[in-house]
N, C-alpha and C positions, 0 to 999 in steps of 0.2 A: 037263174044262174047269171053271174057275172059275166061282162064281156072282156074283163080285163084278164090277162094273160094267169095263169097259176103262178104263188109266188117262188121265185127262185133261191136255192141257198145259195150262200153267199163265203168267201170263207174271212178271213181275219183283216184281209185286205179290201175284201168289197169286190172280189172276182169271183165269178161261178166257181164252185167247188170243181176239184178235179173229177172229170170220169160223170159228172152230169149232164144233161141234152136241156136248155132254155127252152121253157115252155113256149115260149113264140118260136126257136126253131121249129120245133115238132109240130105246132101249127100251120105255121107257113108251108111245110114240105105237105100236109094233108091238102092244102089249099090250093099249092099248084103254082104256076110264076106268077100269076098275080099277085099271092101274097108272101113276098121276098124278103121283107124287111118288117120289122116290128114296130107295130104302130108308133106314132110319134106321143110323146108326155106331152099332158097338157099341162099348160102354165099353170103354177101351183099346186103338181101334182107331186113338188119333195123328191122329183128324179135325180139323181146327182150325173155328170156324165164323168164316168171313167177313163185308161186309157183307149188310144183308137177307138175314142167313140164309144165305149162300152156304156152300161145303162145301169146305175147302181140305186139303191133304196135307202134313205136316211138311215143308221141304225143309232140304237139306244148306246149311251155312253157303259162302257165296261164298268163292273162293279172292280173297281179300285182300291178302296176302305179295305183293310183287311179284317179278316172276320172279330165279331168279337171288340171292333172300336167302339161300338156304339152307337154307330152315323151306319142306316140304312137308306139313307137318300144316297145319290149319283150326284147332286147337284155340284159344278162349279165350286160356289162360297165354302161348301161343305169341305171340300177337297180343302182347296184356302189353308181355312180352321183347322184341318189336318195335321198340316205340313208345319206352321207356324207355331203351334201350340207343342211340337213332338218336346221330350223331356229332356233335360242336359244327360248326359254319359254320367254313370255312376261314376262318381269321390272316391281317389285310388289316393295314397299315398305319394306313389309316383306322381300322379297328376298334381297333387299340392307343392311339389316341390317344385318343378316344372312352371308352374305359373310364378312361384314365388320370384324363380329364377329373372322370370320373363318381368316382371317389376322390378325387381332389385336392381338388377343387374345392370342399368343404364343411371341410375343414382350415385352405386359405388364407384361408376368407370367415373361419372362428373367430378366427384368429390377427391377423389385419387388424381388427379387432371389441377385440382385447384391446389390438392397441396402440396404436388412436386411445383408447381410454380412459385407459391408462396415461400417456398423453400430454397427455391433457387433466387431467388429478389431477397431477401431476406437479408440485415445486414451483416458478416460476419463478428464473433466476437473478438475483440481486442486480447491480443499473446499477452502472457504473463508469465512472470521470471519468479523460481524457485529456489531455494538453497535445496540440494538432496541431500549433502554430505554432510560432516559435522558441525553444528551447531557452536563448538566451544573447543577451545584446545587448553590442556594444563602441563604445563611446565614439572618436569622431573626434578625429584631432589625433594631432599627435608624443604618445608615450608621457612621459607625465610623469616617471617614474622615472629615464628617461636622462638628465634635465634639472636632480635634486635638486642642490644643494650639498654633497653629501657630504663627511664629514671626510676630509681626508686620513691620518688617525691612526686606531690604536683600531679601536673596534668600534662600529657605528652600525643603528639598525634604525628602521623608522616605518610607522605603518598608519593606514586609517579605519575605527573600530571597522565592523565588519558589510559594510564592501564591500570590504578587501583588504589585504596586504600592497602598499606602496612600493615595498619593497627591503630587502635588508639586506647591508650593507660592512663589511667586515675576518673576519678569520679568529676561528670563535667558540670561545676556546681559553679556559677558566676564569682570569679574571682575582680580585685586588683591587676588592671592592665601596663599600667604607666603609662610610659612613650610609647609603645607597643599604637596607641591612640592614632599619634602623626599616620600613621597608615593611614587611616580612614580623612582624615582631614586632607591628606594628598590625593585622595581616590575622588576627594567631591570638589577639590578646585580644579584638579585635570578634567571631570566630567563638566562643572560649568565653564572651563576657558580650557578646554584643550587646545595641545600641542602636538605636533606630529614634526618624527625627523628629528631634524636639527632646529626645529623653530626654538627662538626663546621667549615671543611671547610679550605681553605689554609691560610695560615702566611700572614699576610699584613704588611710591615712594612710604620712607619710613615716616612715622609717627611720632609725637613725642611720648605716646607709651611705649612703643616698642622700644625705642633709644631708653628710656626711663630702667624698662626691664632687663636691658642686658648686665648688667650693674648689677644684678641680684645674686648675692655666693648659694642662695638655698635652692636651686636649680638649673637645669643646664639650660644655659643659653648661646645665641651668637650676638657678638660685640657689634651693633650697628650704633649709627648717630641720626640724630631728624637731620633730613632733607635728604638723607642720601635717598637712590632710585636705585634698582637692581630688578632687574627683568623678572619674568616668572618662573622663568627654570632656575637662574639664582637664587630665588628666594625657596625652591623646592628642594636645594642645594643645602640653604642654610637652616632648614626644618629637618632633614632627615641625615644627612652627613655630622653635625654636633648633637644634632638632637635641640635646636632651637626655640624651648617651649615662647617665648616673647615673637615669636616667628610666627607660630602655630596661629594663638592669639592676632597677630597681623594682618594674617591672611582672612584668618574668620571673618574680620572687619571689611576687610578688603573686598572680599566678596560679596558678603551676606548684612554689611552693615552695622550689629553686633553679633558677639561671639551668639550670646542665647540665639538668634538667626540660626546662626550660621548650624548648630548642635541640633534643633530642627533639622537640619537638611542632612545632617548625619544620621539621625535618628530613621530619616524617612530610608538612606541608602542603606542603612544595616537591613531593615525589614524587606527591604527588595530583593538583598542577597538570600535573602532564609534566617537570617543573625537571628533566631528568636531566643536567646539568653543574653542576649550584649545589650547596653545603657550605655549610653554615652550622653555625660552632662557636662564636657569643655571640650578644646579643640587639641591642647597640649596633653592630657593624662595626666595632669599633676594631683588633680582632684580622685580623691580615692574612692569613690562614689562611681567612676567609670568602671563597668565590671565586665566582663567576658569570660565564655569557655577556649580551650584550646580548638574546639570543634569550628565552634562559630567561628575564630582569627583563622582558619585554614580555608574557611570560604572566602575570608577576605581577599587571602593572599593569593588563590587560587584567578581570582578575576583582576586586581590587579596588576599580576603579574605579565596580564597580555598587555598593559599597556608599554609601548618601546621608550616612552620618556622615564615614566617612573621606574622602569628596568635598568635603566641606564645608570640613572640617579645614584639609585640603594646600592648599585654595583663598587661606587667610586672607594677607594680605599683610603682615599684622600682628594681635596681639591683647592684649588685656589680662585677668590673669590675678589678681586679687585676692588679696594676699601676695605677689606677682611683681613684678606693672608690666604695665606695657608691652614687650612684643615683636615684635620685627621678624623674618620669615623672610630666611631666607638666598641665598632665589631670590629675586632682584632681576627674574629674565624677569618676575614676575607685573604687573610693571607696566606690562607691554606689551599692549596690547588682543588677545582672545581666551585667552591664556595661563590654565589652571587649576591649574598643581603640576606635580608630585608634590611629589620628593623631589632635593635635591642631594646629593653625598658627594664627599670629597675628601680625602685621604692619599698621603703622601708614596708608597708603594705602589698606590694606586690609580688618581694624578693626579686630575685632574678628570671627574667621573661626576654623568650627571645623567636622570631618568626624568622625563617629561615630559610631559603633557595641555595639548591646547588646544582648540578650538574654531571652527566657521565654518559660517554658517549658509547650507544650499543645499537645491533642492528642497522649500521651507516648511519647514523641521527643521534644529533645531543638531547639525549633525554631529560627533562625537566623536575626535579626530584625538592618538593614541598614539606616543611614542619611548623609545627609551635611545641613552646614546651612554656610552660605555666608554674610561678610558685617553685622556685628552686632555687636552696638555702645554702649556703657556705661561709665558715670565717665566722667574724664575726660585724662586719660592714656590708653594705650595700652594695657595694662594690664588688667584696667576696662570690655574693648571693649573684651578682652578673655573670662573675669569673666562670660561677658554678653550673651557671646557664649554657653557655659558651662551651663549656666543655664535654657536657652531657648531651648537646647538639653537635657538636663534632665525632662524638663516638656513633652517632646516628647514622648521620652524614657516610661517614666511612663505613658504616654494616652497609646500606644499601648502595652504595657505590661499589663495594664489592660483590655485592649477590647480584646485582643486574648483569643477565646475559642473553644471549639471541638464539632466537631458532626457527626452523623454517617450517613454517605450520602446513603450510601448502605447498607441492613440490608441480610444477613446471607440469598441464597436459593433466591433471587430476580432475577426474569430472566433479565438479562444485554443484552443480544444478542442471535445471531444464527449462525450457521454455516451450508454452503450452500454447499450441493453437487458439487453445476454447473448445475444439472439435473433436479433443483426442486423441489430437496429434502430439507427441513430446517430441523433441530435441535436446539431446545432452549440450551441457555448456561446462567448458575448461578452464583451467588458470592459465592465461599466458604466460605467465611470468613464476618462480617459484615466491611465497608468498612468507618472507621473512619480518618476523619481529623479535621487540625486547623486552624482557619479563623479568622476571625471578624464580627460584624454585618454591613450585607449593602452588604457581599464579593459575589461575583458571578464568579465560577471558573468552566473548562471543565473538564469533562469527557471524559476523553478516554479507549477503549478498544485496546489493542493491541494482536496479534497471538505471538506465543512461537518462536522464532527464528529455521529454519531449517524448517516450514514450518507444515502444521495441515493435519492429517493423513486421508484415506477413509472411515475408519471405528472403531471405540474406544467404549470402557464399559462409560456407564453413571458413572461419576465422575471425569473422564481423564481430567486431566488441558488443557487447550487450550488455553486458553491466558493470561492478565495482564489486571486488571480492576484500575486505578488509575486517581489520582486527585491532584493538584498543580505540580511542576515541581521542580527538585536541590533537597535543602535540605529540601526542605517542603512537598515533595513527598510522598504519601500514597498510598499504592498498594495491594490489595488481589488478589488471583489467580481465575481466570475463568472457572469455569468445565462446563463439559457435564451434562445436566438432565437427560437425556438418554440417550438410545445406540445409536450410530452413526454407520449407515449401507450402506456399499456401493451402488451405484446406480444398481436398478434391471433393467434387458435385457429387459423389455419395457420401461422403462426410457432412456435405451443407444437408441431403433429404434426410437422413441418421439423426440428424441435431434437433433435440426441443428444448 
């Protein structure tokens, strides 16, 4: 037998089980005081000591592994491999979204982050001005144009500068112009030596063709001599107040060198205005070979009637011309109240031709009222066939000076439009002013709204002009200014992150 003690149980802790007696107790008390204490372990004999000295026995590591893992070893590594190797949690639905969340979820916040910034930085767009309201207004009443006197002859046409065509009657087939010519010949020595004001412009001295031609009974001329001199508005005096074709002629030289020149540069200014039925082969219209429509002459008369010298000129009813005298024009209409010019012509080939301005003042403004009339017969003289011109332009004249009348297309506070942030934002915009013009019955004319030059601000006090509210065009133009109804407010920071 062993001399070593019987082994003792032990319980979970490595303390004698409750309610057992230690074999070496039970020894020792057989043994008597000598043996009081339980022998000492020897070195290497795997005693552990417990508490107060208690005396415990190495034990074997617990079986851990649950049953059925596969691992019947204890060891350490084993345990390891266990733990490390155990499986992910079964793939729920919930669980996929949850992660998803857990990815996503810090992308969408960065990206939500960059584009309220970028949206806030971002430039605003530039306001912009609308018309809302109507587009056009037309004038009550029978249409006047059905009502003109029109010639029965020829070729006839009539407008009001800047609010419309009339009408235009007969077939526009290039005719015989005559003097009707001097127009254009006036139009191209004012463009190469213009005048302004009261200037009169350089010396021109006459010619011994010109002196030669005045002399001539087979057309109209003015009575100069060589050497005399007469400024350039005298001389435009003496071309379009007798109708001076030895004048015409003069000048053509004068300018351009010779006439052929000079009819080149006519040729070029007809094509510039749009003339595309008009030839011009002299400076005077004597030559029957110079041809036009009444269309084409009303573009003529249309542009130079801006000019204030040559308005002045055609206007004269007579003038006096030192070396001259006294001259009388040849349009006798001028003596008819409103009438301004032009120009008469007349030739056996042309008959009676007559371009025509007058006047009638509507809507506070003299409105500017344009014809020609083409090919029209009378009598049995040249002369007649003028008479006949003249007077079938006057019955013209008097229709549309009597149908011109006014009205007020826009009343005072009428919203006209908007102005648009860019963002969304509108602002109604008013007519300051009531918005009167002149017309005729029948007339049907645009409206337009235009923005202030330099561009319409982000934000302005209700009343701030902002544009131009107008109606007809040139000299027939009627304009009130366009304000704010209200305050115009820059676009707010949920309008700028709202905006793509």
């Amino acid at each position: 037998m062993s001399d070593l003690p019987a082994e003792r149980p032990v319980g979970r802790t490595g303390q004698p089980a409750a309610g057992a007696t230690p074999a070496w107790a039970a020894s020792a008390a057989s043994a008597g005081p000598a043996a009081t204490s339980p022998p000492a372990a020897e070195p290497g004999q795997g005693e552990i000591v417990g508490p107060e000295g208690t005396r415990s026995m190495p034990q074997p590591l617990p079986q851990l592994l649950p049953p059925g893992s596969g691992h019947t070893g204890s060891t350490p590594l084993k345990l390891l491999a266990h733990l490390t190797n155990t499986p992910p949690p079964r793939q729920t639905l919930l669980r996929s979204v949850a992660r998803r969340f857990r990815i996503w979820t810090p992308l969408v916040v960065l990206l939500a982050v960059v584009f309220v910034v970028v949206q806030a930085v971002r430039p605003v767009p530039g306001t912009s001005l609308r018309l809302t309201g109507a587009s056009s207004y037309a004038f009550a009443g029978a249409p006047l144009p059905a009502s003109m006197p029109w010639p029965g002859e020829g070729q006839s046409v009539a407008e009001v500068e800047g609010l419309g065509s009339l009408g235009v009657h007969g077939a526009q087939t290039p005719v015989p112009i005559a003097s009707l010519t001097k127009v254009m010949t006036a139009y191209v020595v004012l463009k190469d030596h213009p005048l302004t004001g009261k200037e009169n412009g350089p010396q021109i001295p006459v010619d011994q063709q010109a002196a030669n031609e005045s002399a001539s009974a087979a057309e109209s001329t003015a009575h100069v001599k060589v050497g005399q001199k007469f400024t350039e508005r005298q001389m435009l005096q003496l071309l379009l107040v007798p109708s001076g074709n030895n004048i015409a002629r003069l000048l053509a030289r004068w300018d351009a060198g010779t006439q052929q020149a000079f009819v080149t540069k006519m040729k070029a200014a007809s094509t510039a205005l749009g003339m595309a039925d008009t030839k011009y082969t002299g400076a005077s219209g004597l030559e029957e070979t110079t041809v036009s429509t009444a269309v084409d002459q009303l573009k003529l008369a249309r542009e130079v009637m801006k000019n204030g010298v040559f308005r002045s000129v055609v206007g004269l009813p007579w003038v006096v011309v030192p070396g001259v005298g006294k001259i009388f024009n040849n349009n006798n209409d001028l003596v008819n109240t409103g009438v301004i010019g032009i120009k008469t012509g007349s030739s056996t080939p042309a008959g009676g031709a007559l371009m025509w301005a007058a006047n009638r003042k509507a809507a506070g403004k003299e409105q500017l009222i344009l014809g020609v009339v083409l090919q029209q017969h009378g009598g049995t003289t040249v002369s007649d066939s003028l008479d006949a011109a003249l007077a079938r332009s006057q019955q013209l004249i008097k229709a549309v000076q009597g149908g011109l009348t006014s009205a007020t297309v826009v009343k005072k506070g009428d919203v006209v439009g908007e102005v648009s942030d860019g963002l969304g934002g509108k602002t109604p915009v008013a007519a300051a002013a009531d918005l009167t013009t002149a017309g005729w019955p029948g007339l049907r004319s645009t409206i337009a709204l235009t923005p202030l030059a330099g561009g319409l601000p982000h934000s302005a006090k209700a009343g701030t002009v902002v544009g131009t509210l107008t109606f007809g065009t040139g000299s027939a133009r009627a304009s009130v200014p366009a304000v704010l109804q209200k305050d115009l407010t820059s676009p707010s920071f949920t309008s700028k992150l709202t905006h793509f």
